[in-house]
C-alpha positions in Angstrom: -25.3 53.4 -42.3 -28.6 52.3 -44.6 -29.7 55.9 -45.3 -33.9 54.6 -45.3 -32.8 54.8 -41.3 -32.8 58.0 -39.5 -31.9 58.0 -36.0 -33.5 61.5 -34.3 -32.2 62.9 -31.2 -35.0 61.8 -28.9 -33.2 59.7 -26.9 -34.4 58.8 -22.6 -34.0 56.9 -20.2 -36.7 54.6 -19.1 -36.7 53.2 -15.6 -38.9 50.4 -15.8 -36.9 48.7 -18.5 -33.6 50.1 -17.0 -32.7 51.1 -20.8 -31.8 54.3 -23.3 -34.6 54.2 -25.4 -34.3 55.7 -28.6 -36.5 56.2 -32.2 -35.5 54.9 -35.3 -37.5 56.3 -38.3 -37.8 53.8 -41.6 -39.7 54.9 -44.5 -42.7 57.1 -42.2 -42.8 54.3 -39.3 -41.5 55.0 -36.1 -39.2 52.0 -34.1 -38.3 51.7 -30.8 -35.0 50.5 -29.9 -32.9 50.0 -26.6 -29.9 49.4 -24.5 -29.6 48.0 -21.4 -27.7 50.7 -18.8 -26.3 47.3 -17.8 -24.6 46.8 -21.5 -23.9 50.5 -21.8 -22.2 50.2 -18.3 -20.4 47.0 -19.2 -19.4 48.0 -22.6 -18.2 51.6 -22.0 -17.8 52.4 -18.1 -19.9 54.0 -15.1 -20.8 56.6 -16.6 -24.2 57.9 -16.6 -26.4 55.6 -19.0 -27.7 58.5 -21.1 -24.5 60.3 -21.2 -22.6 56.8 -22.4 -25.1 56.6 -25.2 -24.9 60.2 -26.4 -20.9 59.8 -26.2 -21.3 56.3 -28.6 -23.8 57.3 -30.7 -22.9 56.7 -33.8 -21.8 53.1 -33.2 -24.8 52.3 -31.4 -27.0 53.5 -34.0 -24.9 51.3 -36.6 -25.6 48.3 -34.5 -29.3 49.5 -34.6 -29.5 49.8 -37.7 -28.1 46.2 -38.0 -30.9 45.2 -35.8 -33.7 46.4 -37.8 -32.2 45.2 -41.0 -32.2 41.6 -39.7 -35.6 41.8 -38.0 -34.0 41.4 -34.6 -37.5 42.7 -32.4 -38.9 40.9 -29.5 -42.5 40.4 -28.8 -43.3 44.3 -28.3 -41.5 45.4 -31.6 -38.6 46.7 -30.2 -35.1 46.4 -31.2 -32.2 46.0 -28.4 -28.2 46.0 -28.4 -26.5 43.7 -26.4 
């Protein structure tokens, strides 16, 4: 994991975008990134979106980090797993 990225443990749910939300930190600036509960259902099972994410963390923060290395935000800045 690139160590410039911190990953706090702020993560919600956001029912208009139907997505974890969660902050990445890189050098004092603040990103927003995102899963669909969709892909978090698809990936890892019913579960409750927020619990799948806490229970994949790590990986998912990988894949963000990934993300944000290759300059992977849409049009509002934000970074999202598929």
């Amino acid at each position: 994991m690139n160590q410039a990225i911190q990953f706090p443990d702020r993560e919600i749910w956001d029912e208009a975008a139907q997505a974890v939300c969660f902050p990445a930190l890189m050098h004092g600036m603040q990103l927003t990134c995102a899963i669909s509960g969709e892909s978090l259902r698809s990936r890892f099972g019913e579960n409750d979106p927020l619990e799948s994410f806490r229970l994949h963390r790590w990986d998912l923060e990988e894949e963000a980090s990934d993300a944000i290395s290759d300059q992977q935000e849409d049009e509002r800045g934000w970074f999202w797993l598929s």
